[in-house]
PyMOL Python script that loads the backbone (N, CA, C, O; Angstrom):
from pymol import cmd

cmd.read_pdbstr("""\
ATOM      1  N   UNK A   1     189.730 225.013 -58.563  1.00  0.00           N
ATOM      2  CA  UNK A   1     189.648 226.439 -58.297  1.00  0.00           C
ATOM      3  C   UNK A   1     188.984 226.654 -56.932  1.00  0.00           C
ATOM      4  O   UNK A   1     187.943 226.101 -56.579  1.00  0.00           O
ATOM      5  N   UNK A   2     189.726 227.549 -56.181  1.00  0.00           N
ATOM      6  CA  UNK A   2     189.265 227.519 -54.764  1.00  0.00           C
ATOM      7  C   UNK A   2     187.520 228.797 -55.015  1.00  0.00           C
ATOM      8  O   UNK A   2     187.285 229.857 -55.594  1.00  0.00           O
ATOM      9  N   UNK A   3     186.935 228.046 -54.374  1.00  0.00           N
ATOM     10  CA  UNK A   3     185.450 229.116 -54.367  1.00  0.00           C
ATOM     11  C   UNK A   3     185.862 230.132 -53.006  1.00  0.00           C
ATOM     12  O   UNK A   3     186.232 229.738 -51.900  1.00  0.00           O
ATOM     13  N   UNK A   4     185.696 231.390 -53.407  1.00  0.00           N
ATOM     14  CA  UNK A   4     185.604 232.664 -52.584  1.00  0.00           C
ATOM     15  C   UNK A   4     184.020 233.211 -52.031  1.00  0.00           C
ATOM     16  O   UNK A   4     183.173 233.533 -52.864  1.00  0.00           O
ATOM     17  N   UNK A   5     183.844 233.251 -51.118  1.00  0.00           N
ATOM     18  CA  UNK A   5     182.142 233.847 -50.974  1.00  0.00           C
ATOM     19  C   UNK A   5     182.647 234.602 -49.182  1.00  0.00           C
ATOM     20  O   UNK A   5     183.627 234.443 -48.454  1.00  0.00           O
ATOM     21  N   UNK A   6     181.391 235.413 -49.083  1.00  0.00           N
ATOM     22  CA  UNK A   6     181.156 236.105 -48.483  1.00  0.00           C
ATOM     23  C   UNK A   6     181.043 235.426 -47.094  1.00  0.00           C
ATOM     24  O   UNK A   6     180.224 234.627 -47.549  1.00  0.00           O
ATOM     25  N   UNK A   7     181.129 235.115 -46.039  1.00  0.00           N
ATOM     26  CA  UNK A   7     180.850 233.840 -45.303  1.00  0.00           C
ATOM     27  C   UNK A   7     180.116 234.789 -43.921  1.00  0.00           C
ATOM     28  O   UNK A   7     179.768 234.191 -42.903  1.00  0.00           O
ATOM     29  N   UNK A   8     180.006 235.796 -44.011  1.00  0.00           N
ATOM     30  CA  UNK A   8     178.833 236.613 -43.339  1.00  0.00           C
ATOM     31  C   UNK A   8     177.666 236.436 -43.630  1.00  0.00           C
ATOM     32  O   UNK A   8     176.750 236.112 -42.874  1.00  0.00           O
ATOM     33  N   UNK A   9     177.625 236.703 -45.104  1.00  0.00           N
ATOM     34  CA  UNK A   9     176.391 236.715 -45.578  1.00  0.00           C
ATOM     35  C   UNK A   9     175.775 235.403 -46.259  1.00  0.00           C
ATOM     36  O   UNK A   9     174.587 235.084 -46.211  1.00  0.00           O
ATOM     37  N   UNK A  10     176.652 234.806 -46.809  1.00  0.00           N
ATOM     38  CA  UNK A  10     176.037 233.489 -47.180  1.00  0.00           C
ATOM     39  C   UNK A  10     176.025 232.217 -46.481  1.00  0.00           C
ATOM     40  O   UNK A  10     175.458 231.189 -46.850  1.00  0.00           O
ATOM     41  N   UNK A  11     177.017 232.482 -44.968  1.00  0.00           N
ATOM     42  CA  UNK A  11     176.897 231.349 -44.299  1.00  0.00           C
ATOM     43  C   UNK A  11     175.812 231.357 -42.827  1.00  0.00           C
ATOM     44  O   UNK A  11     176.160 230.802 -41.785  1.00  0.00           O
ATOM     45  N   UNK A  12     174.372 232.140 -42.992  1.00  0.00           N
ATOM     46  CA  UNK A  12     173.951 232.916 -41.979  1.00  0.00           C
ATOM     47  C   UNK A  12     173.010 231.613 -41.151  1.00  0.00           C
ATOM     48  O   UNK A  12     172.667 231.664 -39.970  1.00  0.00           O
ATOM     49  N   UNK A  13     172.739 230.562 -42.041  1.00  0.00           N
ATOM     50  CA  UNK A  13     171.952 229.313 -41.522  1.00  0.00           C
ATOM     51  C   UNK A  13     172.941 228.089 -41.108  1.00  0.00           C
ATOM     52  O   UNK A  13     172.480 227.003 -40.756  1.00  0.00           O
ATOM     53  N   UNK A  14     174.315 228.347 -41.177  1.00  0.00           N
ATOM     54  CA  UNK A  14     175.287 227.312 -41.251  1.00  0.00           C
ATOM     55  C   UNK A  14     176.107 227.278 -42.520  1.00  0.00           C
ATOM     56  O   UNK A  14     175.596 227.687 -43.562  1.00  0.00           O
ATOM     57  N   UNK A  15     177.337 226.821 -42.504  1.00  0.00           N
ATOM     58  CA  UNK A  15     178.627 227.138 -43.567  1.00  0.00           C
ATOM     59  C   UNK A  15     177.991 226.217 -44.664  1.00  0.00           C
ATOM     60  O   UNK A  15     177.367 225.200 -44.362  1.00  0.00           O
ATOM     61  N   UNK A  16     178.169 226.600 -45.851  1.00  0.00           N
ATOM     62  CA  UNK A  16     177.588 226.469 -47.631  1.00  0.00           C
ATOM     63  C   UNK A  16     179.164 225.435 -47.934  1.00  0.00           C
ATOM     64  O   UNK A  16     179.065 224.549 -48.783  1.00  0.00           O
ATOM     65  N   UNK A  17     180.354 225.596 -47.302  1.00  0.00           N
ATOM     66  CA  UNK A  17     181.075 224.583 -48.248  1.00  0.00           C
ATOM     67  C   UNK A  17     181.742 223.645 -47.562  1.00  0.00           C
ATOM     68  O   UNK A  17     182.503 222.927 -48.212  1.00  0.00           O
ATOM     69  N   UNK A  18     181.621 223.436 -46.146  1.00  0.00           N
ATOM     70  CA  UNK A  18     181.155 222.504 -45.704  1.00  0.00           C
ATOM     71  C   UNK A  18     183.061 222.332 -44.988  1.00  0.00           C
ATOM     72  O   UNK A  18     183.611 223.194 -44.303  1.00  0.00           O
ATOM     73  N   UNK A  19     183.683 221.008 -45.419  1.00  0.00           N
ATOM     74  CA  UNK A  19     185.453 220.894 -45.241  1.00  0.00           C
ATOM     75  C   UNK A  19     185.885 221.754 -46.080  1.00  0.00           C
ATOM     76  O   UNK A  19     187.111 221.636 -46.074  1.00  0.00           O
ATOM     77  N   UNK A  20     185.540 222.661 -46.896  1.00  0.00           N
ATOM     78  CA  UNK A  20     186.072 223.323 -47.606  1.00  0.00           C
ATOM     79  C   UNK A  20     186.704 224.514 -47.285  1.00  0.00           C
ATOM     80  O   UNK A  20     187.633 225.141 -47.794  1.00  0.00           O
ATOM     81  N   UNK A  21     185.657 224.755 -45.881  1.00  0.00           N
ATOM     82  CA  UNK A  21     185.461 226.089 -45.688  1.00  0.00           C
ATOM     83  C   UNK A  21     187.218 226.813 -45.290  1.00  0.00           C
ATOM     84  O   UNK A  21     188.140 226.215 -44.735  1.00  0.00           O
ATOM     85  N   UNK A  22     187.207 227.986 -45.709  1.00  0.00           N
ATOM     86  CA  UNK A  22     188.802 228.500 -45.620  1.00  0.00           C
ATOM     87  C   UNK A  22     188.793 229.357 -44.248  1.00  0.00           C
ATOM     88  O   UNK A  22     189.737 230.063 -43.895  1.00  0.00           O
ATOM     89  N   UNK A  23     187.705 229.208 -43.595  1.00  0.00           N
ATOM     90  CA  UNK A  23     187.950 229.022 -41.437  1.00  0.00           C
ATOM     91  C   UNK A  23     187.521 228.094 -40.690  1.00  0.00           C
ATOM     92  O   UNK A  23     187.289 228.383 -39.517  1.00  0.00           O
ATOM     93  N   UNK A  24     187.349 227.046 -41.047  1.00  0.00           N
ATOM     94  CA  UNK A  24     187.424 225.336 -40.779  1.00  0.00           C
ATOM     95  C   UNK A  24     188.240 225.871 -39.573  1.00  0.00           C
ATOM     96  O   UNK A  24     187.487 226.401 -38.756  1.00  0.00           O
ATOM     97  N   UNK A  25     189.402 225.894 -39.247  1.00  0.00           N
ATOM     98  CA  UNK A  25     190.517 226.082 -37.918  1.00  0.00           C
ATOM     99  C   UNK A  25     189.529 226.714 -36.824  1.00  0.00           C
ATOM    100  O   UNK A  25     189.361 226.152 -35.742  1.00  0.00           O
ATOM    101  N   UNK A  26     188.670 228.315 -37.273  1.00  0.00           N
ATOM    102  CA  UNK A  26     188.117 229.020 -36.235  1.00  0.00           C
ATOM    103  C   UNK A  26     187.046 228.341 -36.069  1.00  0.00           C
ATOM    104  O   UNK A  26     186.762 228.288 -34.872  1.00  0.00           O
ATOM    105  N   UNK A  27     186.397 227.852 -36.658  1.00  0.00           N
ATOM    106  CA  UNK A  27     184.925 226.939 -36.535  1.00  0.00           C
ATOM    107  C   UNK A  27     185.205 225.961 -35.656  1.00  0.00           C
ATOM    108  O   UNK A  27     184.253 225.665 -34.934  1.00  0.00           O
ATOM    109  N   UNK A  28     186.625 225.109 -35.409  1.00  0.00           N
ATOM    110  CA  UNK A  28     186.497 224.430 -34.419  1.00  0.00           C
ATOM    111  C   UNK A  28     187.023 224.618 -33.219  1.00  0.00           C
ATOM    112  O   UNK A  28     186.835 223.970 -32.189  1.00  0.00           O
ATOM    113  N   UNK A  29     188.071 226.060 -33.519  1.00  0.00           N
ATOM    114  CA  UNK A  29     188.266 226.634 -32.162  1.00  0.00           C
ATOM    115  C   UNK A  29     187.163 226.793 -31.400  1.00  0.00           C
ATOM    116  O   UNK A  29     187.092 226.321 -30.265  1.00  0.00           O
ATOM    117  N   UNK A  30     186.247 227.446 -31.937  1.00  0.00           N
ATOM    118  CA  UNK A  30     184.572 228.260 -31.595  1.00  0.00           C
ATOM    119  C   UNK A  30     184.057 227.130 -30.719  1.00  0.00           C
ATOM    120  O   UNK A  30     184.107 227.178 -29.489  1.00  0.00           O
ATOM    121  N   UNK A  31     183.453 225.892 -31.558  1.00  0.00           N
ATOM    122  CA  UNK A  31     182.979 224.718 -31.004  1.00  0.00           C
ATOM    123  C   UNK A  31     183.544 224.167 -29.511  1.00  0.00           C
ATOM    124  O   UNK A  31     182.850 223.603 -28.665  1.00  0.00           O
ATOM    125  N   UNK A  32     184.989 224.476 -29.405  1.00  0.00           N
ATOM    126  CA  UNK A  32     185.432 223.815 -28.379  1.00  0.00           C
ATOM    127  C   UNK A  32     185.265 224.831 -27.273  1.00  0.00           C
ATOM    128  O   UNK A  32     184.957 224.553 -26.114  1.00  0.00           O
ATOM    129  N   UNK A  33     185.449 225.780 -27.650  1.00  0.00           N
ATOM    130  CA  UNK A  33     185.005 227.263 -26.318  1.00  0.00           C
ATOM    131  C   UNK A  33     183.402 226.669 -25.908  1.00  0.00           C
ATOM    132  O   UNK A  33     183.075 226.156 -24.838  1.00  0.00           O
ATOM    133  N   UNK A  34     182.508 226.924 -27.155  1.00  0.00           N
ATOM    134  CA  UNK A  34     181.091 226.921 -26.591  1.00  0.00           C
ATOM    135  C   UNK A  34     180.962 225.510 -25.405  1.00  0.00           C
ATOM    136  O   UNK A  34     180.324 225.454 -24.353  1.00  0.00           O
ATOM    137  N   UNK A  35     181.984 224.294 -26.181  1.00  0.00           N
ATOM    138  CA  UNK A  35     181.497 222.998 -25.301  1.00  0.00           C
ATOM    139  C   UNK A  35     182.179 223.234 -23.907  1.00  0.00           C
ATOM    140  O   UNK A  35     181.803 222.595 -22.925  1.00  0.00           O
ATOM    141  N   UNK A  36     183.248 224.216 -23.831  1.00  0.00           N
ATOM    142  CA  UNK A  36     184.185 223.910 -22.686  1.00  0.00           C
ATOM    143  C   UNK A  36     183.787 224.778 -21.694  1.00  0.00           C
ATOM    144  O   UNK A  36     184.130 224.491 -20.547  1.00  0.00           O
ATOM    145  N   UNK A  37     182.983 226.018 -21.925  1.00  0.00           N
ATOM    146  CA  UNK A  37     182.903 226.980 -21.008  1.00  0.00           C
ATOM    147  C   UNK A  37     181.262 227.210 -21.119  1.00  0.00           C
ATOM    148  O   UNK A  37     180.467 227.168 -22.058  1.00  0.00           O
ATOM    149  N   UNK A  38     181.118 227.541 -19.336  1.00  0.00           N
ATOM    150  CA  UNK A  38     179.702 227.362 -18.906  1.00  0.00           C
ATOM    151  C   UNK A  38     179.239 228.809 -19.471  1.00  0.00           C
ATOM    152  O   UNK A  38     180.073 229.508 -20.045  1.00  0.00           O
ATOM    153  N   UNK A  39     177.612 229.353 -19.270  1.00  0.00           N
ATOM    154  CA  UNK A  39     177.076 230.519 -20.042  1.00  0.00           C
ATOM    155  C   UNK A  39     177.729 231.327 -19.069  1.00  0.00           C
ATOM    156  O   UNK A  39     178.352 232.305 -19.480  1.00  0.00           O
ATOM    157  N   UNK A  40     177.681 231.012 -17.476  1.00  0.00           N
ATOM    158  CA  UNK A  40     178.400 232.370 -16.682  1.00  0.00           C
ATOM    159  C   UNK A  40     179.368 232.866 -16.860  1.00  0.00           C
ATOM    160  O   UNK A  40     179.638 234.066 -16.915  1.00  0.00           O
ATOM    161  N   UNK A  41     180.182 231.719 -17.003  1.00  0.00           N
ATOM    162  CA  UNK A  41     181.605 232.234 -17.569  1.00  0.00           C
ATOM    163  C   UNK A  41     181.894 233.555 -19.325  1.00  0.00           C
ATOM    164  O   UNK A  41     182.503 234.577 -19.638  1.00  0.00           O
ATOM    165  N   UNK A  42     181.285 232.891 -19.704  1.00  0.00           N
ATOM    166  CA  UNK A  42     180.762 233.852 -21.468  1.00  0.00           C
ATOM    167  C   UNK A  42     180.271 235.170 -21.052  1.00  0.00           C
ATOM    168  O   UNK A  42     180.705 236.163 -21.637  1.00  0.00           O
ATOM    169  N   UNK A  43     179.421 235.288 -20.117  1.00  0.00           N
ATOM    170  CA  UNK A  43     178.309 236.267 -19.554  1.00  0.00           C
ATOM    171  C   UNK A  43     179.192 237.124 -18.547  1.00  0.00           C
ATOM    172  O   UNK A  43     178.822 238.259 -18.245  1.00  0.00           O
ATOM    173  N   UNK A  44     180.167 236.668 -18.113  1.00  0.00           N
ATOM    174  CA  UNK A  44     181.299 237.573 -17.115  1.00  0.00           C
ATOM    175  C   UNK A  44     182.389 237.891 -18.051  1.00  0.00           C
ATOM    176  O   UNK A  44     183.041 238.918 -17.861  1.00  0.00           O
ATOM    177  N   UNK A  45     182.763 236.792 -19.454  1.00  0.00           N
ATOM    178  CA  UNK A  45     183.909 237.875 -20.178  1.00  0.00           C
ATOM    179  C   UNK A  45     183.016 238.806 -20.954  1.00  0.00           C
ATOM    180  O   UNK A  45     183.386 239.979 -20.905  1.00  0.00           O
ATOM    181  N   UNK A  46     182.064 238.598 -21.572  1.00  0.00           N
ATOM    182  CA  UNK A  46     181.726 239.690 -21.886  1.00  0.00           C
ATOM    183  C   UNK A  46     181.427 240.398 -21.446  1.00  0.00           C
ATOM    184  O   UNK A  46     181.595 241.374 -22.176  1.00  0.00           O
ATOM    185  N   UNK A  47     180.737 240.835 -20.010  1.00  0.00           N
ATOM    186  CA  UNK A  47     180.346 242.053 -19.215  1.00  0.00           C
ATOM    187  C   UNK A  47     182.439 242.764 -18.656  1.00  0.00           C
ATOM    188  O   UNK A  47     182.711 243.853 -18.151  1.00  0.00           O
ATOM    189  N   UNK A  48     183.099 242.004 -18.907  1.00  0.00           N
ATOM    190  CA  UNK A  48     184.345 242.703 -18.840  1.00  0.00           C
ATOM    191  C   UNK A  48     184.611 243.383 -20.062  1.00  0.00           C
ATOM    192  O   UNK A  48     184.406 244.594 -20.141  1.00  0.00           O
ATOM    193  N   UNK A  49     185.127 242.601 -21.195  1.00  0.00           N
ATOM    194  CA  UNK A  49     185.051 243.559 -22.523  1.00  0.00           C
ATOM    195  C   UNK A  49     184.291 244.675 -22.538  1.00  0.00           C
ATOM    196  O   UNK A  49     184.831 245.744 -22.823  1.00  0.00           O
ATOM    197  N   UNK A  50     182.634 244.609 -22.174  1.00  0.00           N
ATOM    198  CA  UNK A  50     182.274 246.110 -22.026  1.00  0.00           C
ATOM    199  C   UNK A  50     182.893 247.187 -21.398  1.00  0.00           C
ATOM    200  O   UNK A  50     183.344 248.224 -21.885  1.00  0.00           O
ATOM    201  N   UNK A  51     182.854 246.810 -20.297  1.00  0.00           N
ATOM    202  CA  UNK A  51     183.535 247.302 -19.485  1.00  0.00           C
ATOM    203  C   UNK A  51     184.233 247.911 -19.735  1.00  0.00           C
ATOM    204  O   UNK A  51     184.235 249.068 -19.317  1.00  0.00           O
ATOM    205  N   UNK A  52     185.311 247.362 -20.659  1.00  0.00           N
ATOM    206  CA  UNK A  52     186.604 247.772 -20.777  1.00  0.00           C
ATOM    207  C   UNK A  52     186.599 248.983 -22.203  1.00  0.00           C
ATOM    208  O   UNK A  52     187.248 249.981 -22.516  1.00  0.00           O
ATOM    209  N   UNK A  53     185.717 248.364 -22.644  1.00  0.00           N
ATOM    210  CA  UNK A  53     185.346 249.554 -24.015  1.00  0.00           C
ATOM    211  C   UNK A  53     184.846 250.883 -23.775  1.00  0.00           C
ATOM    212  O   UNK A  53     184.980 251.929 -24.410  1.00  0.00           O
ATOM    213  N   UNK A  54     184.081 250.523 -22.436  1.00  0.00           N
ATOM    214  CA  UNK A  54     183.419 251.913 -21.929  1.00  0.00           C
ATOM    215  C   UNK A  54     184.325 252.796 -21.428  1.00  0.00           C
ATOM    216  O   UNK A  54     184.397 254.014 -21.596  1.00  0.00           O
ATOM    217  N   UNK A  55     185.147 251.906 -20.665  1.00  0.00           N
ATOM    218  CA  UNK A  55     186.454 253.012 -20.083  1.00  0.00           C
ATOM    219  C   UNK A  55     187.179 253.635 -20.915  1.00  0.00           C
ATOM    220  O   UNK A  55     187.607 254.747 -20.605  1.00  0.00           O
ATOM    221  N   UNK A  56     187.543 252.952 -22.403  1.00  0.00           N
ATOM    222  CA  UNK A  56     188.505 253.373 -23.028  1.00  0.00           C
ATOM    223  C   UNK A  56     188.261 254.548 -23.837  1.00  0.00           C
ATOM    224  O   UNK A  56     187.183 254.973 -24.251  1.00  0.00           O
ATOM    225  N   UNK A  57     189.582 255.067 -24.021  1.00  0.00           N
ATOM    226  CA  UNK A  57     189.223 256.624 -24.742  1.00  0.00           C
ATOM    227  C   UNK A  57     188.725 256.590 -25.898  1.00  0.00           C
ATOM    228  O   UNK A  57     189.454 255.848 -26.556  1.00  0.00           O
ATOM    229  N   UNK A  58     187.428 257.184 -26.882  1.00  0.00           N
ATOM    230  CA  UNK A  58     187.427 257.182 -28.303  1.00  0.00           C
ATOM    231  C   UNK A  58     188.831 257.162 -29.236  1.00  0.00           C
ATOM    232  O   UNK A  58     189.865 257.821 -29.125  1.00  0.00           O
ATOM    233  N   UNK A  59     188.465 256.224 -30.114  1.00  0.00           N
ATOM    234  CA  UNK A  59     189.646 256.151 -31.274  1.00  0.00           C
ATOM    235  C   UNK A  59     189.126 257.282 -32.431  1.00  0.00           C
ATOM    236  O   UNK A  59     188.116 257.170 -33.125  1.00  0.00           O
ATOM    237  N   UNK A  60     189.787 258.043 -32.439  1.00  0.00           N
ATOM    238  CA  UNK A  60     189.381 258.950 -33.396  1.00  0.00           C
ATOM    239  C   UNK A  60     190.129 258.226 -35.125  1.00  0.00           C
ATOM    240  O   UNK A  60     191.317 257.924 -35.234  1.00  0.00           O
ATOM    241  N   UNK A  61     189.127 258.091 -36.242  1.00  0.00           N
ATOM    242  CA  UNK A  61     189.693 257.285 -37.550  1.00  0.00           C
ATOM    243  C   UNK A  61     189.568 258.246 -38.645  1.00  0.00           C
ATOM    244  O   UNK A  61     188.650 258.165 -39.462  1.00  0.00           O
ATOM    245  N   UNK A  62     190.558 259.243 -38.688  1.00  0.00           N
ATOM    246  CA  UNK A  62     190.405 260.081 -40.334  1.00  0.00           C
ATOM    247  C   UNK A  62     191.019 258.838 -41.425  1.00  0.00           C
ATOM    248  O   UNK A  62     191.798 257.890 -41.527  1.00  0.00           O
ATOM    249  N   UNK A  63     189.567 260.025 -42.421  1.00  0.00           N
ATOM    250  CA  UNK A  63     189.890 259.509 -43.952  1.00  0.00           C
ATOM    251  C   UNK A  63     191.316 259.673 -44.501  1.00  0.00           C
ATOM    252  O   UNK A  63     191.997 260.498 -43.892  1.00  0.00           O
ATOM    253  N   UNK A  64     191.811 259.137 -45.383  1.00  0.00           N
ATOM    254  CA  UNK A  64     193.603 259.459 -45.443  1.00  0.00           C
ATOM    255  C   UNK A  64     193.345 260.619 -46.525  1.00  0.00           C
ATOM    256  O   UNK A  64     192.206 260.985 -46.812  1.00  0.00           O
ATOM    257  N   UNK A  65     194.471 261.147 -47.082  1.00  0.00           N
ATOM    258  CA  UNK A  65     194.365 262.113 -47.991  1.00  0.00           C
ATOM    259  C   UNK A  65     194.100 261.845 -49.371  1.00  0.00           C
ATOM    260  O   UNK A  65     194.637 260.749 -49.532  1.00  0.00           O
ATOM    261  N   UNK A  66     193.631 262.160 -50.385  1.00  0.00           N
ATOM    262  CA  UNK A  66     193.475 261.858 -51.733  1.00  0.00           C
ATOM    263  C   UNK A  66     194.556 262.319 -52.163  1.00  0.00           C
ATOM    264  O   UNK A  66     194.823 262.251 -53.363  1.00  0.00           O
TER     265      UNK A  66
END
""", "prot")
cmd.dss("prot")
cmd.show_as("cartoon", "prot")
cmd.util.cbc("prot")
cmd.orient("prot")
């Protein structure tokens, strides 16, 4: 039986199921970014993403109808 958990909240010190885990794929995408790219580089895409959020117009999100 596959175990389901919260992996926000229960994986906050490091992942609880270890090869199990059902984002194993993004965990080692992640790893290979952090090893491959310097902090300036991280520190310039993210000061772009801001950037880019600041420019952009509010998304306005209504509740749907009952």
């Amino acid at each position: 039986m596959e175990q389901k958990i919260n992996c926000a909240e229960a994986c906050i010190n490091g992942c609880v199921l270890g090869d199990k885990c059902p984002n194993i794929e993004f965990k080692e995408a992640t790893v290979k970014f952090v090893e491959e790219t310097s902090l300036d580089e991280m520190l310039r895409i993210a000061e772009e993403r801001l950037q880019k959020r600041i420019t952009e117009p509010p998304k306005w999100v209504f509740p749907e109808d009952p």
